[in-house]
Biopython code that builds the backbone (N, CA, C, O; Angstrom):
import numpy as np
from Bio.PDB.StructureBuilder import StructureBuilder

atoms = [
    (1, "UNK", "N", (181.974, 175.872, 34.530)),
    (1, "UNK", "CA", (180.969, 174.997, 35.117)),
    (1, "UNK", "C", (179.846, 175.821, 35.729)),
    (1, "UNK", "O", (180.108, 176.885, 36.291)),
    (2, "UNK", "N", (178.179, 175.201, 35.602)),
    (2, "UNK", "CA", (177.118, 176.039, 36.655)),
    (2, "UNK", "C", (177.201, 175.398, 37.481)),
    (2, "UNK", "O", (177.789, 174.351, 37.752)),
    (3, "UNK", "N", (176.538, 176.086, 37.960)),
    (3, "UNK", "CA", (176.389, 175.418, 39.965)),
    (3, "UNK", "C", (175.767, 173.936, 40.146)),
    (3, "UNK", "O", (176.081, 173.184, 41.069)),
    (4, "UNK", "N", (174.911, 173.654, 39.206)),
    (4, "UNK", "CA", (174.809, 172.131, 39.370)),
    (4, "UNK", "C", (175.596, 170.978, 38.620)),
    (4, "UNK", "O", (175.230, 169.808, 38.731)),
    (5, "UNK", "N", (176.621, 171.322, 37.899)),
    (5, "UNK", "CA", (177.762, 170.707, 37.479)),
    (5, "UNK", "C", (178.456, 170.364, 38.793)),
    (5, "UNK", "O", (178.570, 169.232, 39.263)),
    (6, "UNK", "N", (179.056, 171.893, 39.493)),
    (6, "UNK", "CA", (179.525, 171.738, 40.511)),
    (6, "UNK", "C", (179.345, 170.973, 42.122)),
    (6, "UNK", "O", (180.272, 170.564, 42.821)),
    (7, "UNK", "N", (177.785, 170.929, 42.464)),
    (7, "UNK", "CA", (176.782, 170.247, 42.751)),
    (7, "UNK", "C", (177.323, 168.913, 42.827)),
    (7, "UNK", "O", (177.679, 168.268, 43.813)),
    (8, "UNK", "N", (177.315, 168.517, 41.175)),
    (8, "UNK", "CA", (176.882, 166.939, 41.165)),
    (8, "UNK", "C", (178.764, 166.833, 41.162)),
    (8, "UNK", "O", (179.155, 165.688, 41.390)),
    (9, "UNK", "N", (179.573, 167.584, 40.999)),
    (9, "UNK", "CA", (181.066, 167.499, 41.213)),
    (9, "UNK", "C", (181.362, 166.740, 42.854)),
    (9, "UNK", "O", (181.798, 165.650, 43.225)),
    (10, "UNK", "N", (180.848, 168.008, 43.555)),
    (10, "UNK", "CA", (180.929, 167.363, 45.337)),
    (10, "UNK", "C", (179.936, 166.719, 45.707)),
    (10, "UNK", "O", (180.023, 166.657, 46.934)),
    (11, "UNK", "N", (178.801, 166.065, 45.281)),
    (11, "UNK", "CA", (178.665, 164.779, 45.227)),
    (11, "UNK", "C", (179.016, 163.268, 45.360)),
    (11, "UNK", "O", (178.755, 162.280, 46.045)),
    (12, "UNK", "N", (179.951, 163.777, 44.033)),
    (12, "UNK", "CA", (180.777, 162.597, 43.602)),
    (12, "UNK", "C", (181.965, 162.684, 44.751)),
    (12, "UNK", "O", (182.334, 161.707, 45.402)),
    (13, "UNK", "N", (182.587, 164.240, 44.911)),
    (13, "UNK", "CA", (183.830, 163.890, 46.037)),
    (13, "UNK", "C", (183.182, 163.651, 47.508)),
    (13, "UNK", "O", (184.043, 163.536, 48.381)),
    (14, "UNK", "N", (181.932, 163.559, 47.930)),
    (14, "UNK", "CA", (181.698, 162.939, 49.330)),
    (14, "UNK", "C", (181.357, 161.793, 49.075)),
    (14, "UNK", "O", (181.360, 161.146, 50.123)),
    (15, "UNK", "N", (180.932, 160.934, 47.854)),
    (15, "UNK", "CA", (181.245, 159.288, 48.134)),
    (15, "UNK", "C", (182.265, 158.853, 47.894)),
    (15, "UNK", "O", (182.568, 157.665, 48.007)),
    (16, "UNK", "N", (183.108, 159.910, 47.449)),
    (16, "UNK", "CA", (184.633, 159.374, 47.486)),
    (16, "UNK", "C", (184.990, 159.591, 49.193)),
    (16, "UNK", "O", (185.433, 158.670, 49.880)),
    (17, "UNK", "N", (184.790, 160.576, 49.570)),
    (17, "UNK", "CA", (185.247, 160.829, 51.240)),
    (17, "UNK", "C", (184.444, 159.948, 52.104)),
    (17, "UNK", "O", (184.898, 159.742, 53.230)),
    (18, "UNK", "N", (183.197, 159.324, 51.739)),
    (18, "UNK", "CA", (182.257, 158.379, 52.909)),
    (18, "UNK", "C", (183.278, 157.455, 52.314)),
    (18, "UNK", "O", (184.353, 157.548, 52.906)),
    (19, "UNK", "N", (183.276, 156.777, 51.540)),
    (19, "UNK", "CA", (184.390, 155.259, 51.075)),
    (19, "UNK", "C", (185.841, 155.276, 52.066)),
    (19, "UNK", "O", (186.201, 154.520, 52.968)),
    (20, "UNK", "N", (186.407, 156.354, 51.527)),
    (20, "UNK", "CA", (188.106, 156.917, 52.277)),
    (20, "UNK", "C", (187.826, 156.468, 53.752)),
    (20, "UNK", "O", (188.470, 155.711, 54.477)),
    (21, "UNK", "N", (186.365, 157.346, 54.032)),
    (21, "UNK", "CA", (186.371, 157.749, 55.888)),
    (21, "UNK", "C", (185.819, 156.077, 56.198)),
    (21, "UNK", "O", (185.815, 155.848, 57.408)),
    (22, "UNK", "N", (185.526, 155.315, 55.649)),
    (22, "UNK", "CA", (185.032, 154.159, 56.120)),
    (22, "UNK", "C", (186.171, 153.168, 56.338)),
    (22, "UNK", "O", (186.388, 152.464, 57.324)),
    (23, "UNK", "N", (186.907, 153.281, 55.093)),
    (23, "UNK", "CA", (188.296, 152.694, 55.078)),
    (23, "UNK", "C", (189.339, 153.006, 56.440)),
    (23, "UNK", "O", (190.337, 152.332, 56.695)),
    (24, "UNK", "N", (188.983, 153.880, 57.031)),
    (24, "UNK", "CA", (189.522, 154.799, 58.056)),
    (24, "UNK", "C", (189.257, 154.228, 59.001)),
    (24, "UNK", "O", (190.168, 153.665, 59.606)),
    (25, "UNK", "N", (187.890, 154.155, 59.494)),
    (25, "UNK", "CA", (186.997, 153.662, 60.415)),
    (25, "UNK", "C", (187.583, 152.066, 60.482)),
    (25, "UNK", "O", (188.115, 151.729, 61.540)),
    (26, "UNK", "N", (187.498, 151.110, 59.412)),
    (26, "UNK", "CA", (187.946, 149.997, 59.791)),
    (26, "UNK", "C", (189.252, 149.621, 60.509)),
    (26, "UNK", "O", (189.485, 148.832, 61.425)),
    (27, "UNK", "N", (189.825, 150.235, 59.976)),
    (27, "UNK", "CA", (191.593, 150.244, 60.493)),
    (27, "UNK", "C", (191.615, 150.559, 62.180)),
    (27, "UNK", "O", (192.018, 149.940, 63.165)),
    (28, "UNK", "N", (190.891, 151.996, 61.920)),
    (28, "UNK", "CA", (190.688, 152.705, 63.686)),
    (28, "UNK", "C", (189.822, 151.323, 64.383)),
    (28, "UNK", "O", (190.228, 151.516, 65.529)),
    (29, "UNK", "N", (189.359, 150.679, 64.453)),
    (29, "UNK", "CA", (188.585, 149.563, 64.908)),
    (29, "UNK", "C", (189.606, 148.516, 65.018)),
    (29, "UNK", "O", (189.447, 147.906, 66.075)),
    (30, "UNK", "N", (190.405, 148.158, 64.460)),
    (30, "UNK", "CA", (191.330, 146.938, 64.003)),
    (30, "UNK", "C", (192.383, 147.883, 65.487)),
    (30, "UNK", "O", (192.504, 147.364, 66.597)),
    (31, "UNK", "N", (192.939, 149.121, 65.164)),
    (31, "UNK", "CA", (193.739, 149.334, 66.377)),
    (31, "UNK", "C", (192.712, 149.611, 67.877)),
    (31, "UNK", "O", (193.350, 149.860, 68.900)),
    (32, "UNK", "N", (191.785, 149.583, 67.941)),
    (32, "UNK", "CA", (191.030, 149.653, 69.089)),
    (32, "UNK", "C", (191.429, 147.869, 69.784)),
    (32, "UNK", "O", (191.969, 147.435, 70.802)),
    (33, "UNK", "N", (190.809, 147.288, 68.576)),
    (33, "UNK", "CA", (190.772, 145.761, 68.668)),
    (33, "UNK", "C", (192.252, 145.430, 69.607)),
    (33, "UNK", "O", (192.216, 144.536, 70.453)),
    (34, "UNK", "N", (193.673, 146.320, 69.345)),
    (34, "UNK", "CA", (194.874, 145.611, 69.349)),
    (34, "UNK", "C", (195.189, 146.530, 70.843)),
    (34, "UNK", "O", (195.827, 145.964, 71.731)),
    (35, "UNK", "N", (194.826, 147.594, 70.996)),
    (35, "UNK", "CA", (194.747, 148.200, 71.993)),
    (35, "UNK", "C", (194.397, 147.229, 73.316)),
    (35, "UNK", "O", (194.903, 146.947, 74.403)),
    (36, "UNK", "N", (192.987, 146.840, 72.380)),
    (36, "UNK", "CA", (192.078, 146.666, 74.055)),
    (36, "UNK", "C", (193.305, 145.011, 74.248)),
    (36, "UNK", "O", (193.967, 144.683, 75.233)),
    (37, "UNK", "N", (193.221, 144.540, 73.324)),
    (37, "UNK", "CA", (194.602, 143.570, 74.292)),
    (37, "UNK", "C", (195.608, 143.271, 74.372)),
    (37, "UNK", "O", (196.069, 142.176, 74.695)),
    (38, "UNK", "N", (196.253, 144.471, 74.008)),
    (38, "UNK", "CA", (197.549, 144.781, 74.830)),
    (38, "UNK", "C", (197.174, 145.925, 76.199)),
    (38, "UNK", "O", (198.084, 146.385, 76.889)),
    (39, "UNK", "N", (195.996, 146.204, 76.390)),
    (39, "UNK", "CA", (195.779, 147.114, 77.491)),
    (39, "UNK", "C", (196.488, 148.349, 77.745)),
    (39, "UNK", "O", (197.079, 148.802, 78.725)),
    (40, "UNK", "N", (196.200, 148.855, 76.291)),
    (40, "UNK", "CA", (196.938, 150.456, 76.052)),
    (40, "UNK", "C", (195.264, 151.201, 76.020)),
    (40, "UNK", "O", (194.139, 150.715, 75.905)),
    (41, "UNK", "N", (195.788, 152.608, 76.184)),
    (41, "UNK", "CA", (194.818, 153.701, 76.433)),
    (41, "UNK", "C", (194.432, 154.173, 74.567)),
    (41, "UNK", "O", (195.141, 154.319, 73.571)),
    (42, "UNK", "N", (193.215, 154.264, 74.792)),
    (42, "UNK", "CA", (192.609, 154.612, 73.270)),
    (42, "UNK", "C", (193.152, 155.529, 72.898)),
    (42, "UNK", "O", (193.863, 155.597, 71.894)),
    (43, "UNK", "N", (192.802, 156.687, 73.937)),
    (43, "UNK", "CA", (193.749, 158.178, 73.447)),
    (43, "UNK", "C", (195.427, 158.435, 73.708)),
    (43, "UNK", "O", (196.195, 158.222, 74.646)),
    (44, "UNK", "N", (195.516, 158.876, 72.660)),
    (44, "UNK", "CA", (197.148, 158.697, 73.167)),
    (44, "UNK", "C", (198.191, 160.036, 71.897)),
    (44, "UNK", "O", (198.808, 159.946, 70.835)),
    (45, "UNK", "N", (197.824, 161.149, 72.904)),
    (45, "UNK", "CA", (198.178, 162.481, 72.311)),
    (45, "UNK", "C", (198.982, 162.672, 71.591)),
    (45, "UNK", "O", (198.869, 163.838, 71.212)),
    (46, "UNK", "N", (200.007, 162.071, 71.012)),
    (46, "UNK", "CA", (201.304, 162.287, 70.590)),
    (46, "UNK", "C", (201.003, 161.771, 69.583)),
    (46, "UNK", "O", (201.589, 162.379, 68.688)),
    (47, "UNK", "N", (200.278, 160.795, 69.089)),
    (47, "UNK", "CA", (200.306, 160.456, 68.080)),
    (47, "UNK", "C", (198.844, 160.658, 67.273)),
    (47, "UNK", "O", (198.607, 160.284, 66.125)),
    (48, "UNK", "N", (197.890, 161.382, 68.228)),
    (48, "UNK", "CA", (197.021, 162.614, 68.132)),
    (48, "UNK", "C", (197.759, 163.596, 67.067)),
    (48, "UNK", "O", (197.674, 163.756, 65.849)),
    (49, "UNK", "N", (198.587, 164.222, 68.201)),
    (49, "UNK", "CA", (199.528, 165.718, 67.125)),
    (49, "UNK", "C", (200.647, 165.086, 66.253)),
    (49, "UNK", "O", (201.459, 165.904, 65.821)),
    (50, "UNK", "N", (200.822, 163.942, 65.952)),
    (50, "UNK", "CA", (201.415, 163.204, 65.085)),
    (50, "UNK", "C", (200.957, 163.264, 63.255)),
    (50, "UNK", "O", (201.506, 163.571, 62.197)),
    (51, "UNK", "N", (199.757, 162.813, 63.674)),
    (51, "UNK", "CA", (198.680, 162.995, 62.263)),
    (51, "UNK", "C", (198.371, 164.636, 61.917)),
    (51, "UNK", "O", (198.510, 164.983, 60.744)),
    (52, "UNK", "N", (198.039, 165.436, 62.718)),
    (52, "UNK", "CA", (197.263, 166.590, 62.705)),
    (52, "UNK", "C", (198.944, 167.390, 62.130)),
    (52, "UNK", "O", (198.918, 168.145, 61.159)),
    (53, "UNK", "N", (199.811, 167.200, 62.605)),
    (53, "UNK", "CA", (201.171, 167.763, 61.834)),
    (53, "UNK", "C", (201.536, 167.059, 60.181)),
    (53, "UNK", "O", (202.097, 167.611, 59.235)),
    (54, "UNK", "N", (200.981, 165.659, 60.286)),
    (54, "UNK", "CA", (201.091, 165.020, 58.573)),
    (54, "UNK", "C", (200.224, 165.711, 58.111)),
    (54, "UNK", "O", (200.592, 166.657, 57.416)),
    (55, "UNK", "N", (198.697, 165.483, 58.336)),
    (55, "UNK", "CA", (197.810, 166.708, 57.374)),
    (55, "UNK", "C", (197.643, 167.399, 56.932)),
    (55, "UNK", "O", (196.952, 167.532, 55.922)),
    (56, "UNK", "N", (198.605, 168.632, 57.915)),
    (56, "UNK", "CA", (199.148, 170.109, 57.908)),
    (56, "UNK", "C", (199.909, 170.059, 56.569)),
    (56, "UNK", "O", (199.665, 170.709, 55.552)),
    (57, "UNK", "N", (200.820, 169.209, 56.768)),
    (57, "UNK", "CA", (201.900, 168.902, 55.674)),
    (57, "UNK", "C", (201.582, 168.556, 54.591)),
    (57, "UNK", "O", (202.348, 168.874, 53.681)),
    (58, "UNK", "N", (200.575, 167.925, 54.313)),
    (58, "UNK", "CA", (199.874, 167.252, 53.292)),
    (58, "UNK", "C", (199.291, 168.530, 52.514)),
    (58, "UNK", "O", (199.368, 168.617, 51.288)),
    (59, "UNK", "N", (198.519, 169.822, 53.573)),
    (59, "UNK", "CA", (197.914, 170.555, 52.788)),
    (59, "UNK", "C", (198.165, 171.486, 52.039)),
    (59, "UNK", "O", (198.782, 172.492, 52.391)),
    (60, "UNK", "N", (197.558, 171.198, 50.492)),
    (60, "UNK", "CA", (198.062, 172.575, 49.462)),
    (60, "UNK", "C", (196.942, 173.517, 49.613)),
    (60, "UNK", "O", (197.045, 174.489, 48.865)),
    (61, "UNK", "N", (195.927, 173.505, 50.350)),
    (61, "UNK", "CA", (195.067, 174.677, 50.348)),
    (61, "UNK", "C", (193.590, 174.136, 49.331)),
    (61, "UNK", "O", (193.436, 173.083, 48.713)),
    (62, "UNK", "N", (192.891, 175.030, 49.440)),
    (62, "UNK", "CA", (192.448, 176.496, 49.939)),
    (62, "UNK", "C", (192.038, 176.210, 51.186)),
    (62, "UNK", "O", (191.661, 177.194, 51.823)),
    (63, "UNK", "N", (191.992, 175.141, 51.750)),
    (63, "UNK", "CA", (191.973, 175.215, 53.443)),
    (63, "UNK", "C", (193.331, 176.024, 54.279)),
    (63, "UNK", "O", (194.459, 176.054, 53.786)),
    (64, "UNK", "N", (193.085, 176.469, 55.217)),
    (64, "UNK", "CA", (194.226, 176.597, 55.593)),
    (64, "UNK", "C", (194.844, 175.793, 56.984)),
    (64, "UNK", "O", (193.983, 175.506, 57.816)),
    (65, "UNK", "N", (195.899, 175.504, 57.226)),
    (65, "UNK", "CA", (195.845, 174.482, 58.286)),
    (65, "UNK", "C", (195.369, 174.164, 59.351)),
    (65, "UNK", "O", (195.232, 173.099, 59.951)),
    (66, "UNK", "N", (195.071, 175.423, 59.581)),
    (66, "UNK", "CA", (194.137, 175.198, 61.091)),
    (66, "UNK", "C", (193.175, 174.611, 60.718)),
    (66, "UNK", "O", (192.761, 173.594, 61.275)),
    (67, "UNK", "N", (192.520, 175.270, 59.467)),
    (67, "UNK", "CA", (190.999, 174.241, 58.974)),
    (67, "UNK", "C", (190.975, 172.910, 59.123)),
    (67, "UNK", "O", (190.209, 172.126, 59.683)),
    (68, "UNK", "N", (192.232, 172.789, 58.345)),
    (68, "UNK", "CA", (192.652, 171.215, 58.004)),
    (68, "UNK", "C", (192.496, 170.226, 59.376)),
    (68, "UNK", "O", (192.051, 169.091, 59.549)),
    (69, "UNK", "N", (193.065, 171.200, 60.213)),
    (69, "UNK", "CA", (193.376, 170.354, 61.526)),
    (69, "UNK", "C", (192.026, 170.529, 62.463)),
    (69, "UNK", "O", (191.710, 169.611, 63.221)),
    (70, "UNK", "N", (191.535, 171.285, 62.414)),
    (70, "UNK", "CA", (189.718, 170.894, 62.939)),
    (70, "UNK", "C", (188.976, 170.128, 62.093)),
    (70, "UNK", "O", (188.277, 169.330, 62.717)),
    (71, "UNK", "N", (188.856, 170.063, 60.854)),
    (71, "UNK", "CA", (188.237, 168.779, 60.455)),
    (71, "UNK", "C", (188.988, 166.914, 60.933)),
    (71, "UNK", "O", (188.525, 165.777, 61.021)),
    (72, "UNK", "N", (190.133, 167.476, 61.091)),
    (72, "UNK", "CA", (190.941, 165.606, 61.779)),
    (72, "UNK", "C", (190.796, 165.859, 63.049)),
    (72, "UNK", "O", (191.126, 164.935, 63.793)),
    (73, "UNK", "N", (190.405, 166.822, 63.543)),
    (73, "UNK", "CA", (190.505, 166.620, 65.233)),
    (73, "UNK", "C", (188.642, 166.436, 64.979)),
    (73, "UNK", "O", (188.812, 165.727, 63.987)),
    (74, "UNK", "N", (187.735, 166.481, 65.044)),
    (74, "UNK", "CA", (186.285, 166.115, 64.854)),
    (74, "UNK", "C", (186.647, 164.817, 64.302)),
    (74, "UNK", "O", (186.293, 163.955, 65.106)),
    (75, "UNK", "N", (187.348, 164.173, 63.005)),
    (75, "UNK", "CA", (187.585, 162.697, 62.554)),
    (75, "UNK", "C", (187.868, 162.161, 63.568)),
    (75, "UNK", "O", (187.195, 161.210, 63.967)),
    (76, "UNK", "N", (189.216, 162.747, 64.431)),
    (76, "UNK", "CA", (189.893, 161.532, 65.300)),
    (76, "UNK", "C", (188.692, 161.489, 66.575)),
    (76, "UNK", "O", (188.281, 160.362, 66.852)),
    (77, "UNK", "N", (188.364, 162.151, 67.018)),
    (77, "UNK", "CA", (187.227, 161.842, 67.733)),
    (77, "UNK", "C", (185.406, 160.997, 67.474)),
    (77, "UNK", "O", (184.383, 160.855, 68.144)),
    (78, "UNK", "N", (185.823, 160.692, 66.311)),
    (78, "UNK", "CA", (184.895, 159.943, 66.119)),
    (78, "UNK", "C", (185.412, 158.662, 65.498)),
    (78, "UNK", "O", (184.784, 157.731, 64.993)),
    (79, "UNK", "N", (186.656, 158.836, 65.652)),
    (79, "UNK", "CA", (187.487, 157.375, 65.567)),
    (79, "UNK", "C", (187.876, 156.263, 66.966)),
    (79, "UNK", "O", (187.881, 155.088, 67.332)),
    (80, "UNK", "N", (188.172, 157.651, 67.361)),
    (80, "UNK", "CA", (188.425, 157.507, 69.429)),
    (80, "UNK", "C", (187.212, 156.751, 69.984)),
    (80, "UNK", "O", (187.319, 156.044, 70.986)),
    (81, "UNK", "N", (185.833, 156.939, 69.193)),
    (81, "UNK", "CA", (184.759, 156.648, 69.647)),
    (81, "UNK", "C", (184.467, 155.020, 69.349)),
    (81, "UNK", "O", (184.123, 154.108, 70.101)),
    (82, "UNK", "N", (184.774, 155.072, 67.838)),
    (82, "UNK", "CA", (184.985, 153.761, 67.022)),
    (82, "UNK", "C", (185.566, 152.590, 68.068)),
    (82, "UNK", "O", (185.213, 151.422, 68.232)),
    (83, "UNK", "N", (186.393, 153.232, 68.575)),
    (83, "UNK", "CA", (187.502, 152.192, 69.100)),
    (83, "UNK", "C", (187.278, 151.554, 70.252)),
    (83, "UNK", "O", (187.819, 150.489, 70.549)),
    (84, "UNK", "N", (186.056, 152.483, 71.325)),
    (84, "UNK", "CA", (185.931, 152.076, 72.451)),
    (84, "UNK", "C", (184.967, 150.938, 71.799)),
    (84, "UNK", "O", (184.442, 150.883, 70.687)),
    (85, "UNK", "N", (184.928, 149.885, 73.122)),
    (85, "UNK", "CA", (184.456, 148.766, 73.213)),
    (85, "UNK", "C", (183.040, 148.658, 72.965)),
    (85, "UNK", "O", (182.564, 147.746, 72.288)),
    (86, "UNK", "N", (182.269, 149.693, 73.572)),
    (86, "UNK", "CA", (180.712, 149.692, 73.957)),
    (86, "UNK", "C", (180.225, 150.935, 72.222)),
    (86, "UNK", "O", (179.098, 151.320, 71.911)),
    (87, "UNK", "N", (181.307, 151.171, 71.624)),
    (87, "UNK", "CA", (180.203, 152.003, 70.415)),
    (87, "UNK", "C", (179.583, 151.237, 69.488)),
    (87, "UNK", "O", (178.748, 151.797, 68.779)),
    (88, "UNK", "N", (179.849, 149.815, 69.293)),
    (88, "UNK", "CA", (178.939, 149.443, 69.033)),
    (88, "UNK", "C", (179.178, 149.962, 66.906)),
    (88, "UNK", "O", (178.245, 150.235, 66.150)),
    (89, "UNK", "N", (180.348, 149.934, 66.615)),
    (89, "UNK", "CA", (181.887, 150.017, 66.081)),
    (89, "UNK", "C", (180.924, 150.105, 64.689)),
    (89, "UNK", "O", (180.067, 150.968, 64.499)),
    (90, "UNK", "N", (181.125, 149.471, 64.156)),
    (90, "UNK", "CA", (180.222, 149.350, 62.567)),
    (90, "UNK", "C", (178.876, 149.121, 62.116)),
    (90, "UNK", "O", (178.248, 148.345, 62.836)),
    (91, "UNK", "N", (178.440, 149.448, 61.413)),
    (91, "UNK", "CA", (177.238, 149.408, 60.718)),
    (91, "UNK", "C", (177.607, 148.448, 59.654)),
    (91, "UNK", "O", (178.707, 148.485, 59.103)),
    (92, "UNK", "N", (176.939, 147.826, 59.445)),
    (92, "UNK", "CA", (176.538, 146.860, 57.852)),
    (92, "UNK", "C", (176.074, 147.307, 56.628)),
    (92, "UNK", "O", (175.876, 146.507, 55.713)),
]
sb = StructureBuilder()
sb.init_structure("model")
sb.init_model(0)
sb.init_chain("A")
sb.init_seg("    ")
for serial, (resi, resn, name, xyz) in enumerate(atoms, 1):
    if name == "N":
        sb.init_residue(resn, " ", resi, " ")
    sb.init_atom(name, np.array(xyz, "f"), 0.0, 1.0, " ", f" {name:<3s}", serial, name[0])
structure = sb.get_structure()
């Protein structure tokens, strides 16, 4: 492949990852939603390092896990964000 094969390759895999991460986003909103009334705390660490240990697990590389796990710790924080009441949650 040249470089603009490759190009238009990750292209195609970040509207596959905006679709995934949106799909993401709704759900994280749906548990914000269930949170705020049952009056549980948005953040809730354990199940923070819950995911960030599935990911780990999930990964065959060429990331290596720590990578893996700073790109979901930047996600979950902009999920954390999703969830509070005042972000103002989705776009159309």
């Amino acid at each position: 492949m040249d470089i603009q094969q490759l190009r238009s390759k990750i292209d195609d895999l970040d509207e596959q990852l905006v679709r995934l991460l949106s799909e993401r986003a709704q759900a994280a909103v749906a548990i914000g939603e269930l949170k705020a009334k049952q009056g549980t705390p948005i953040y809730e660490p354990q199940r923070e390092q819950d995911v960030f240990n599935h990911v780990r697990g999930a990964n065959a590389g060429p990331l290596t896990d720590l990578q893996v796990q700073h790109v979901y710790e930047r996600i979950m924080d902009v999920m954390r964000e999703l969830q509070r009441p005042h972000s103002g949650a989705a776009r159309p």
